[in-house]
C-alpha positions in Angstrom: 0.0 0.0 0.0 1.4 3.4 -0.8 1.5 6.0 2.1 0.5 9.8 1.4 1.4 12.4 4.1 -1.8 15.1 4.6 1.2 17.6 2.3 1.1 14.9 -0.4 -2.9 15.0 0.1 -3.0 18.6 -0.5 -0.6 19.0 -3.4 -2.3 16.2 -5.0 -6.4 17.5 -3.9 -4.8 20.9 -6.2 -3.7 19.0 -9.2 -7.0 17.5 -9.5 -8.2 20.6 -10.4 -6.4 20.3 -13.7 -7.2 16.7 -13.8 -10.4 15.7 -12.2 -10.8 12.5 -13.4 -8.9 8.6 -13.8 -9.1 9.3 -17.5 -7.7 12.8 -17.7 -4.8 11.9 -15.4 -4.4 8.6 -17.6 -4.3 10.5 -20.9 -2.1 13.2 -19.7 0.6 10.3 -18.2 0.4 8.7 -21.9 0.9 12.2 -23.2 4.0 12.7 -20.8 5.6 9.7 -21.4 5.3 10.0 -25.1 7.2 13.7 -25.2 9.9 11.8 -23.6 10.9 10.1 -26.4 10.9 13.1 -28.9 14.5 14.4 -29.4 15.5 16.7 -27.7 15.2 20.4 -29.2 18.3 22.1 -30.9 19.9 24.8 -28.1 21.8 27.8 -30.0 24.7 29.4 -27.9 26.6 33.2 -28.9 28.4 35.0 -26.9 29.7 38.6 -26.9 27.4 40.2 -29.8 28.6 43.7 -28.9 25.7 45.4 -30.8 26.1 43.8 -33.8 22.3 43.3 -34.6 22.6 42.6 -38.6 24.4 39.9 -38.2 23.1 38.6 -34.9 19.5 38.7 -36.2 20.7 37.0 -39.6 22.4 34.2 -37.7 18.8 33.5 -36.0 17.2 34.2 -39.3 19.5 31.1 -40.7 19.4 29.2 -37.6 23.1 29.3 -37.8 23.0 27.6 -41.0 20.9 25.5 -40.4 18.2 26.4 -42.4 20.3 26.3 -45.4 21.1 22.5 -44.8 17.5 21.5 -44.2 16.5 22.9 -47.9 19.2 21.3 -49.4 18.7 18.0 -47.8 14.9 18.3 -49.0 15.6 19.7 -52.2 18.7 18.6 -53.8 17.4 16.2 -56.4 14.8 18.6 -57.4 16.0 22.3 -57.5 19.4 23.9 -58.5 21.2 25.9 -56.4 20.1 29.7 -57.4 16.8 28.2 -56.6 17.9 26.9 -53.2 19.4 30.2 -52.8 15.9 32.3 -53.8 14.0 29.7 -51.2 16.4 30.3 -48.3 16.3 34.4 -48.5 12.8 33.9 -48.8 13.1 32.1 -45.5 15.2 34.5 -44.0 13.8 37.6 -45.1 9.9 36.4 -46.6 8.7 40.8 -46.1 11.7 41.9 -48.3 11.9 39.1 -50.6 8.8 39.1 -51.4 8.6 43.4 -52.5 11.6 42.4 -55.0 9.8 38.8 -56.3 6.4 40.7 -57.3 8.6 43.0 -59.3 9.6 40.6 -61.5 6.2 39.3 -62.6 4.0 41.1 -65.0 1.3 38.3 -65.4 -1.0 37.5 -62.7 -1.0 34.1 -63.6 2.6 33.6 -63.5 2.6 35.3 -59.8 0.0 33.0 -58.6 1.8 29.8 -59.8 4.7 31.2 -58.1 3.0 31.4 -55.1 1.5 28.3 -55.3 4.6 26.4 -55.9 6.7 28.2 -53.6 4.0 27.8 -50.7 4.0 23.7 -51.0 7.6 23.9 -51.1 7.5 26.4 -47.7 5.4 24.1 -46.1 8.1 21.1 -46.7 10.3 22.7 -45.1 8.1 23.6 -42.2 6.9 20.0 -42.0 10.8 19.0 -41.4 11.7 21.3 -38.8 8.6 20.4 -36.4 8.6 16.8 -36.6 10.6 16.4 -33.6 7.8 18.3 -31.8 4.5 17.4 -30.5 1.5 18.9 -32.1 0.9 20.5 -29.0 4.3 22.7 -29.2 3.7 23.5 -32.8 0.2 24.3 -32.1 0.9 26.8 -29.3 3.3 28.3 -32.1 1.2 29.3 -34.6 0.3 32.2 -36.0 -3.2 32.7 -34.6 -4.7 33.9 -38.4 -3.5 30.8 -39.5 -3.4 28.0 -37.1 -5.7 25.9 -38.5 -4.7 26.3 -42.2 -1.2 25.2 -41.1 -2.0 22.6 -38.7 -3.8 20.9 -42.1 -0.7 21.4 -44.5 1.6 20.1 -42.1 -0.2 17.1 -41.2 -1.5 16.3 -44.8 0.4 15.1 -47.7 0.1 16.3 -51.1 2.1 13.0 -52.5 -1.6 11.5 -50.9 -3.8 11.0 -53.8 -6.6 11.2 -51.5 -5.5 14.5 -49.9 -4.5 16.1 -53.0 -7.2 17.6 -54.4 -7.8 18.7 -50.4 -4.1 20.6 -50.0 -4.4 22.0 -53.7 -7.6 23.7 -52.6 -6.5 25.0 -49.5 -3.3 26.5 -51.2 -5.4 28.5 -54.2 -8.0 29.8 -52.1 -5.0 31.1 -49.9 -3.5 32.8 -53.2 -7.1 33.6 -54.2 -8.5 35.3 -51.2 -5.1 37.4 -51.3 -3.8 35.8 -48.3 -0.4 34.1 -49.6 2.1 37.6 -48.8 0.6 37.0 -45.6 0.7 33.6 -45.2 4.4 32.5 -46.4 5.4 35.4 -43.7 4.1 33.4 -40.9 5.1 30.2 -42.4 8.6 31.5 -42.6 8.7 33.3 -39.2 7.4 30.2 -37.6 9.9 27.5 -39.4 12.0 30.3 -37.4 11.3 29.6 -34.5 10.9 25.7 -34.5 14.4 25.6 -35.7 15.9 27.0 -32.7 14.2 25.5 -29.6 16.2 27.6 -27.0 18.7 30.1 -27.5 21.3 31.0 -25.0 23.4 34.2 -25.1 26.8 34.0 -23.2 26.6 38.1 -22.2 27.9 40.9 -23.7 25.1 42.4 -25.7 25.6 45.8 -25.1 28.5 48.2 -26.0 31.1 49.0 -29.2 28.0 48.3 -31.8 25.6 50.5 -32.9 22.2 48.5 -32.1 22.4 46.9 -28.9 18.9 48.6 -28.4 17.4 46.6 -31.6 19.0 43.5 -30.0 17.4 43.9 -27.1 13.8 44.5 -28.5 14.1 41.2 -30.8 15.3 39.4 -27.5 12.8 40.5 -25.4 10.0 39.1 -28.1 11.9 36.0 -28.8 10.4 32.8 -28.1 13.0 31.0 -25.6 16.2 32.9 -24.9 18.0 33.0 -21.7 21.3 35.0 -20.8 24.2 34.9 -18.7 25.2 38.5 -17.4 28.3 40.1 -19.2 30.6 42.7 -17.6 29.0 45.1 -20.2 25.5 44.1 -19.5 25.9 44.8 -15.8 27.7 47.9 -16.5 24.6 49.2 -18.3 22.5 47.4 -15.3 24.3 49.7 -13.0 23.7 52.3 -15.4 19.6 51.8 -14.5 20.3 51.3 -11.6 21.6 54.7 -10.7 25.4 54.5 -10.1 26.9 57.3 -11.9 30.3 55.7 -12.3 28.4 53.1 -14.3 27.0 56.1 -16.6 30.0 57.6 -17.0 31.3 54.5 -18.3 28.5 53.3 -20.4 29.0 56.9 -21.9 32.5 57.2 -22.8 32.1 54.1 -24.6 30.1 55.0 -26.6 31.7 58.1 -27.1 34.8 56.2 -28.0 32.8 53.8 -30.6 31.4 57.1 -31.9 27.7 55.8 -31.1 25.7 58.3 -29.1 22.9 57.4 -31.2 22.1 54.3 -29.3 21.6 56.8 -26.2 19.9 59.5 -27.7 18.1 57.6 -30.5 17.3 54.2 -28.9 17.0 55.3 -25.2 16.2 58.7 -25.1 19.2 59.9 -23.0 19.6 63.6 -23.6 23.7 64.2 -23.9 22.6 67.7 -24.5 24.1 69.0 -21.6 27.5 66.7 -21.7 27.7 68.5 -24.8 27.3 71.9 -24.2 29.8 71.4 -21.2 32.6 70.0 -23.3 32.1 72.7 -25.9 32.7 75.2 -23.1 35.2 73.3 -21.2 37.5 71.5 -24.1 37.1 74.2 -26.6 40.5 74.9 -27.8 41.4 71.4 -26.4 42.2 68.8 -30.0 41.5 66.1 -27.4 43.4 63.7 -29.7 43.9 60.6 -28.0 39.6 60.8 -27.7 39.1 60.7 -31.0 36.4 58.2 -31.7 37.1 54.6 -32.8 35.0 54.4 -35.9 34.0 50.2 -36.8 32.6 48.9 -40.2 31.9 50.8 -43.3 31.6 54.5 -41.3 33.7 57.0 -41.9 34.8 60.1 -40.9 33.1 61.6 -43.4 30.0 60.6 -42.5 30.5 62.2 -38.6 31.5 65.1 -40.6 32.0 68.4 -37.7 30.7 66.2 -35.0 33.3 64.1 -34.8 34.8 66.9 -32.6 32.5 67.5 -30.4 32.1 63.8 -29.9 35.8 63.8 -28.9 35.0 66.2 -26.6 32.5 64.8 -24.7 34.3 61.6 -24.6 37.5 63.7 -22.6 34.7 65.2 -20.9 32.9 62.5 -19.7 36.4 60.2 -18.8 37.6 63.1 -16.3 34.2 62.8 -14.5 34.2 58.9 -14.5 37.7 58.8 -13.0 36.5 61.6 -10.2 33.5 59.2 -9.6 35.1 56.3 -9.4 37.8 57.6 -7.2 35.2 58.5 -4.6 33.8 55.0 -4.9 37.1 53.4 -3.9 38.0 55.5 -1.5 34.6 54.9 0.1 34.8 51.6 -0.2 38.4 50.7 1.3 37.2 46.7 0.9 37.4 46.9 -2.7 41.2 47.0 -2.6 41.6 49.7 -5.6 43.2 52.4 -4.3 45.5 51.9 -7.4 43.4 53.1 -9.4 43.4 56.2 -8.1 45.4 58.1 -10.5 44.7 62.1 -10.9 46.6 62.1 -7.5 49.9 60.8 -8.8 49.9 63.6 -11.8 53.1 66.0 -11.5 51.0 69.0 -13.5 54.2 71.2 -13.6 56.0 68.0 -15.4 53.1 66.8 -17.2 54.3 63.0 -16.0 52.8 60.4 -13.8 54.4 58.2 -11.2 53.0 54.5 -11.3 54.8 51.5 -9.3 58.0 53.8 -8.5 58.3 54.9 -12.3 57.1 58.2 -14.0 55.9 58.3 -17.4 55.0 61.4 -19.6 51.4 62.3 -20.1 50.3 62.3 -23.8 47.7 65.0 -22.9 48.4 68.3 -20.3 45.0 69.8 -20.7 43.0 69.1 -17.4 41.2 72.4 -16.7 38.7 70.5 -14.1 41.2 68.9 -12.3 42.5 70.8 -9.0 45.7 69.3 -8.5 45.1 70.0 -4.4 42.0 68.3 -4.7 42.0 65.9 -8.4 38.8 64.0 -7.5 36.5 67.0 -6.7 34.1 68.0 -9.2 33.5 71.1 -10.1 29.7 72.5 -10.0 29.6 72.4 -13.2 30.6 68.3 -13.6 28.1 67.7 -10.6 25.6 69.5 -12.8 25.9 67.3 -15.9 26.0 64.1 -13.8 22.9 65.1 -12.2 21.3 65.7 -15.3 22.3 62.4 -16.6 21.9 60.6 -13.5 17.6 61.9 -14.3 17.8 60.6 -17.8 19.1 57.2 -17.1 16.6 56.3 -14.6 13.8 58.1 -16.1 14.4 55.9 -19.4 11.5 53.3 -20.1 13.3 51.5 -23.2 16.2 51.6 -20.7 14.0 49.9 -17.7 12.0 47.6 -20.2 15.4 46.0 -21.6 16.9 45.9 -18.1 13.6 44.5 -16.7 14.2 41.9 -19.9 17.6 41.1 -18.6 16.7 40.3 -15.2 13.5 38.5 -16.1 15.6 36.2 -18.4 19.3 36.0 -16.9 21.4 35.6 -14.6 25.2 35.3 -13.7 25.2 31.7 -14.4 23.3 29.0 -14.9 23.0 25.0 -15.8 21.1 23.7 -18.2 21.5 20.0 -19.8 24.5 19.3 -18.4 26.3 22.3 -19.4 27.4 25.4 -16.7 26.9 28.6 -18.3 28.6 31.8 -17.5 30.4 34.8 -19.6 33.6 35.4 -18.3 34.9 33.5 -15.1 34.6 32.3 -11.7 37.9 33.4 -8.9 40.1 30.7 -8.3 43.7 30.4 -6.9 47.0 29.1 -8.5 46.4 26.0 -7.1 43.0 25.4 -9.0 40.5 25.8 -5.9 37.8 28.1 -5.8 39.2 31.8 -4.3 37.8 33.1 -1.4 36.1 36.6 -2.0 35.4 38.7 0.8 32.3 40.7 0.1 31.0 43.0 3.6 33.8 40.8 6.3 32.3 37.8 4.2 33.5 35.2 2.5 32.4 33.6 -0.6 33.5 31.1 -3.1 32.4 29.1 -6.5 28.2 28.8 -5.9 28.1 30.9 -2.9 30.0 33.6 -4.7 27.8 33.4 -8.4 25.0 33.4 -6.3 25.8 36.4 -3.9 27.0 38.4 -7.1 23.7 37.6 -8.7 21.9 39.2 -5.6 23.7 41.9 -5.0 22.9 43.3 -8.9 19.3 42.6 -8.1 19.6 44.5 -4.6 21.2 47.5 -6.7 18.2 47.7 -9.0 15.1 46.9 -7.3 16.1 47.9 -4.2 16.2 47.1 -0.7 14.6 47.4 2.9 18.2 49.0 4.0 19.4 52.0 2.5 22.9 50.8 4.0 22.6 47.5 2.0 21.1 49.0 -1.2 24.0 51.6 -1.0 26.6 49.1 -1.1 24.9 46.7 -3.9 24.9 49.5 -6.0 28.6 50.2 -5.2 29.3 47.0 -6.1 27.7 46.7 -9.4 30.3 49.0 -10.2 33.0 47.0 -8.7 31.7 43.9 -11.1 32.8 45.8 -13.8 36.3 46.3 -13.1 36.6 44.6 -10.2 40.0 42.1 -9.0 37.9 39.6 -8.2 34.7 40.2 -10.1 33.7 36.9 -11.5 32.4 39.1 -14.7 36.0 40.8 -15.0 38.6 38.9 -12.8 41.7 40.8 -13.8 44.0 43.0 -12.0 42.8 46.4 -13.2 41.2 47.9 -16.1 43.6 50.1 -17.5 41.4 52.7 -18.8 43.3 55.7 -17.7 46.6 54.6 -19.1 45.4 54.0 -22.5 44.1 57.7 -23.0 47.2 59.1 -20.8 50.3 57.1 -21.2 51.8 56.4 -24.2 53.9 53.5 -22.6 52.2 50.4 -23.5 53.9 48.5 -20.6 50.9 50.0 -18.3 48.4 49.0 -20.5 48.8 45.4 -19.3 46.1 43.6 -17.4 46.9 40.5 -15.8 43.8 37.7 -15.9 43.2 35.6 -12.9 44.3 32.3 -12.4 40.8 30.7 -14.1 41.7 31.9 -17.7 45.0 29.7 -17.4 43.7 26.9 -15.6 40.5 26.4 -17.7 42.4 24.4 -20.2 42.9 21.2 -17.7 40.4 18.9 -17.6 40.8 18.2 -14.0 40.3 21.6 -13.1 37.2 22.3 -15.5 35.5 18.9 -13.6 36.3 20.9 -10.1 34.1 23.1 -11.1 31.8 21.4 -12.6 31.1 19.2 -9.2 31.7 22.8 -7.3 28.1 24.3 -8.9 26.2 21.0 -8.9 26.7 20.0 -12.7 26.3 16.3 -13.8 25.6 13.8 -16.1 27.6 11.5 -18.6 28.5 14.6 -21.3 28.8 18.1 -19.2 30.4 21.2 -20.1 31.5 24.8 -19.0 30.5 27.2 -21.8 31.6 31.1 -21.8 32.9 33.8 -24.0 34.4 37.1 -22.6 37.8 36.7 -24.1 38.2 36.7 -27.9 39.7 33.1 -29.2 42.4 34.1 -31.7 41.6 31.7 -34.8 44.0 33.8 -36.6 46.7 32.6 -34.4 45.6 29.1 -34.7 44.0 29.1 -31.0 40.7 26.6 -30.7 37.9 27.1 -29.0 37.5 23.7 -27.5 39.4 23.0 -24.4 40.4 20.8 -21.8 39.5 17.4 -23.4 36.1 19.2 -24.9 35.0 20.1 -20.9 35.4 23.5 -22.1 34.4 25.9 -25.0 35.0 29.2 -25.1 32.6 31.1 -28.0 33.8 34.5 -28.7 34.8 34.4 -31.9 34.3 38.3 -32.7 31.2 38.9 -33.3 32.3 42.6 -32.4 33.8 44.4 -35.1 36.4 45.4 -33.1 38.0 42.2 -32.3 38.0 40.7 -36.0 40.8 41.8 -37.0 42.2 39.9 -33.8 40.2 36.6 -34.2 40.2 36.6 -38.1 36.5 35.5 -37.8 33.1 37.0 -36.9 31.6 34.7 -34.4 30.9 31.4 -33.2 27.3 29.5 -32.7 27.5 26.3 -30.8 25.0 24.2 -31.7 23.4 21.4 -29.3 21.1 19.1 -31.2 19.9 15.6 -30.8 22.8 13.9 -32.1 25.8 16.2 -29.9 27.7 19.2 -30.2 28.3 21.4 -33.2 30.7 24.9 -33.5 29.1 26.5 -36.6 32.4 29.7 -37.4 31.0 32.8 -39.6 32.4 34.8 -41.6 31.5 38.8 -41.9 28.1 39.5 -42.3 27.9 41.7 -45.7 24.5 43.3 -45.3 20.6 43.0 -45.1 20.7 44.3 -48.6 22.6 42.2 -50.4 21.7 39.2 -48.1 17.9 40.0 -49.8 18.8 41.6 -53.5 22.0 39.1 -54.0 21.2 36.1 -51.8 24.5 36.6 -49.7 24.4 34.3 -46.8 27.0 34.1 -44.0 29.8 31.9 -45.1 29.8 29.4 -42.3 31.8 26.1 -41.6 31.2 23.4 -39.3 33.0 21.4 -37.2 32.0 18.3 -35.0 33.2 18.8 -31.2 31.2 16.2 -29.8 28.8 13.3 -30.6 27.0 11.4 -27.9 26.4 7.4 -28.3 22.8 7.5 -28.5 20.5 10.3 -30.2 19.6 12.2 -26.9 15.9 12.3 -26.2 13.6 14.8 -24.2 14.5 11.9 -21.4 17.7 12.9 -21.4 17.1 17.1 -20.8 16.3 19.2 -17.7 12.6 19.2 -19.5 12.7 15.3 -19.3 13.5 15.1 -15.2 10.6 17.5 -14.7 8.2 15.2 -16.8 9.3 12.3 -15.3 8.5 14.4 -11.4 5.0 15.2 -13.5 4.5 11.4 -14.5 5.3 10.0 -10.6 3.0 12.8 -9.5 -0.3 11.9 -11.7 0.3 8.3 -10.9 0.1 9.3 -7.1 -3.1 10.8 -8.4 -4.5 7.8 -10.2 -3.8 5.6 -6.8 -5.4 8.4 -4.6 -8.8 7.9 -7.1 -8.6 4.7 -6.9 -8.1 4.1 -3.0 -10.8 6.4 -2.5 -8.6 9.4 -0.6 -9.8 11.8 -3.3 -13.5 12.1 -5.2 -13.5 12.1 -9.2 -15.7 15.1 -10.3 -16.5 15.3 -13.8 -14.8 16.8 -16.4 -15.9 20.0 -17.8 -13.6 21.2 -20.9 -12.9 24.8 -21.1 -14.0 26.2 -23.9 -13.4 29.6 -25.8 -16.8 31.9 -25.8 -17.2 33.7 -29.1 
């Protein structure tokens, strides 16, 4: 006999609700058990996408290639490659192919047979990608004009002489009732979706590109996307948050990138009065070592006068940030950076700075703000514009919806199928143990630590019941930027001031911690993988942060294939270092794939010419058995799900709980 404590009693007495009955409960177990042995959905991973929203939305548009393979695989005895080519744009772009495909017909008639042929071929492909999903899933990702019209092509067979006459029907009165434009967009959109099941981005959205803004809005509406915080994504956290040192940053880098757009344009931040005070301040200043970094196809040309002013505000708004910051660390002794505190060692007589018991000459003597009896105190004017852009920040809804996106979604770490994900590192000492990391007199290593750092950004945006404690997480959002022992930084300084100031590259150096060295032994990476709970037969650690030098002939697959490491330069910035533009690591039923891209050309030609991302694969791990839903995170929760409606079947059956009758819910019209 089985025994069910009164909690068991009352969980159960509430999932009856749901299933009242012996023969819902039945039918929903024989549902359950059946998704188990679907395969398990494909997983997507990128890392480090910088604001490069052309080519990150085309490398979702393609599934990473994907897409491209399925219509070859379908079509390769029947259609040549230009018309591959034509079906896969369509795919990726079905609004803008389809403005340039009407243009080239003349005849009515000839359009509709293009539609019609083009829609049966659509729904092929459709058909492929959602058979390893139940009807249910596909159902739930329909298109709500066309649910049932796709439900019927999918599930019905043309090559069916008894269904043909059926599908033909359904396909002309879709061209007929001047549906099919609107149709083939939702087929495409949807075959999509169901060829990514989950996507998972390694941090770094924001920063260096232009459109981190239009990456946000397409990852806030996609369908199953999680994220793992980056140093850049928490700086812009702290950003909404209200830390001004955090502002200051997330400005001069734009500044630098020459992309105040993405602040005035995409979050309504009004620089207006940064601008007006650099004008004033720097105006005879050339400010050359601010010049902005300009990436891509821009030009100076196309910044024209602005480019100035722009390298005005960035001198502008890097003398404030270091003022902030110094009155951050010298608040907060326990953060151990009092060497960054750098206006103080300036000889302004000599024009020369005195790091580690050596001086080195300044590349720029201009600091009219700076008092040299008192370097970190800003002037009225400086606490002016920080107030003003302190108000804009917060006062930001794009900002706050993003952000709220970015909590809602992410995290600093987290484990899903086997794999431990996290952008940039985790403190650990020479020896390969977790470090110690004192936060408030408190120590915290390898969990513990992920999972204090994850509450403290939290604390610093929503708030706490102490101002004392909310104080303090929003200093140390900060800190996670550029911190020691920031498990989103975890090097020995950011050398932000030497880089503008010293022309001595010596001092640019930043020395990594001892994880960036010691992730490529095996031993080590399986420490941590038993440290934060990971396991099962094929388990991984999976990051980006640092860019992996193909160029150079480094790999991104370490440690025996424990670890991969997936920047591959998806910013524009670091291709010229990687000789790449990103990596996708694909996770389907049959193991691990690294998909490598080439540069992304354009939306343009990818529509008008058909130019896909060049894209090779390489196999990094298979398992020895296709891996089921069985096999997943999703799969342990069914199989709690199955236990739990058998517990409800017995607890009918004994008697401990009534059967009511079941009443369907249905839609009122």
């Amino acid at each position: 006999m089985v025994k069910i404590s009164n909690d068991e009693l009352k969980y159960l007495t509430l999932l009856s609700r749901n299933f009242p009955d012996i023969a819902t409960a039945s039918t929903e177990i024989i549902n359950l058990e059946a998704i188990q042995n679907l395969p398990k959905g494909t997983e997507h991973f990128l890392a480090d996408l910088h604001g490069e929203y052309e080519a990150f939305q085309h490398v979702l548009r393609n599934a990473s290639g994907t897409i491209k393979r399925k219509v070859k695989e379908i079509f390769n005895e029947t259609l040549g490659s230009r018309e591959q080519k034509e079906l896969c744009t369509l795919l990726y772009y079905p609004e803008q192919k389809l403005e340039l495909v009407k243009q080239e017909f003349n005849d009515d008639a000839d359009l509709r047979d293009w539609y019609f042929i083009t829609i049966n071929r659509l729904v092929r492909v459709c058909r492929d990608v959602s058979s390893k999903y139940t009807r249910s899933k596909v159902h739930k990702a329909l298109p709500d004009d066309f649910s049932y019209i796709i439900q019927e092509l999918l599930h019905e067979s043309s090559s069916d002489p008894n269904k043909q006459a059926y599908v033909d029907v359904i396909v002309r009165t879709i061209i007929s009732t001047k549906r099919a434009d609107d149709f083939i967009i939702a087929l495409c959109n949807l075959t999509q979706q169901l060829t990514i099941d989950r996507l998972h981005i390694l941090g770094d959205v924001y920063d260096r590109g232009l459109s981190p803004d239009k990456i946000m809005d397409l990852l806030c509406n996609y369908h199953n996307f999680d994220i793992q915080w980056g140093n850049h994504d928490i700086l812009w956290m702290g950003a909404a948050s209200g830390n001004d040192s955090c502002i200051a940053n997330v400005i001069r880098i734009a500044m630098r990138y020459g992309n105040q757009a993405v602040l005035e344009d995409g979050y309504g931040i009004n620089l207006l009065p940064l601008a007006t005070f650099a004008m004033e301040c720097y105006e005879n200043d050339p400010c050359t070592q601010f010049q902005p970094s300009l990436l891509g196809d821009r030009d100076v040309e196309e910044l024209g006068a602005t480019k100035q002013l722009i390298a005005q505000m960035h001198k502008a708004i890097a003398i404030i940030q270091f003022k902030l910051e110094a009155a951050t660390i010298m608040r907060r002794p326990d953060f151990e950076m009092n060497d960054r505190l750098l206006l103080n060692k300036i000889d302004f007589n000599r024009n020369v700075i005195k790091l580690n018991g050596k001086e080195y000459e300044l590349t720029d003597s201009s600091f009219p703000t700076v008092d040299p009896e008192d370097p970190f105190r800003l002037t009225p004017e400086e606490e002016a514009v920080v107030a003003k852009l302190h108000k804009s920040f917060i006062s930001s809804e794009k900002l706050r919806k993003h952000i709220n996106c970015l909590f809602r979604n992410g995290g600093v770490y987290s484990v899903v199928n086997g794999n431990l994900l996290f952008h940039a590192s985790i403190p650990m000492n020479e020896n390969g143990t977790f470090k110690d990391v004192m936060i408030q007199g408190q120590g915290y290593q390898g969990e513990a630590l992920m999972k204090k750092v994850d509450s403290l950004i939290r604390e610093a945006y929503f708030g706490t019941d102490s101002e004392e404690e909310h104080a303090f997480a929003l200093d140390y959002v900060w800190y996670l930027w550029c911190g020691k022992d920031s498990p989103s930084f975890d090097k020995d300084k950011m050398a932000t001031f030497e880089r503008y100031f010293i022309a001595d590259k010596e001092t640019y150096k930043e020395n990594k911690g001892h994880y960036y060295t010691l992730r490529d032994n095996e031993q080590v990476c399986d420490y941590i993988l038993d440290g934060l709970n990971v396991t099962g037969q094929y388990r991984h650690i999976i990051n980006g942060h640092i860019p992996v030098r193909t160029i150079k002939g480094e790999t991104p697959v370490k440690a025996n294939g424990k670890m991969m490491v997936i920047d591959g330069g998806f910013s524009k910035a670091y291709q010229p270092q990687t000789g790449i533009a990103g990596y996708t690591l694909v996770y389907h039923s049959r193991g691990f794939q690294l998909v490598q891209h080439e540069p992304f050309s354009s939306i343009t030609q990818a529509v008008e010419d058909g130019i896909d991302i060049k894209s090779t694969y390489q196999l990094v791990e298979m398992t020895n058995h296709r891996m089921m839903v069985k096999d997943t995170d999703k799969g342990a929760e069914l199989r709690q799900q199955i236990e739990d409606l058998k517990l409800l079947l017995y607890a009918y059956r004994s008697g401990l709980i009534k059967e009511r009758k079941y009443r369907p819910i249905t839609n009122k019209r």
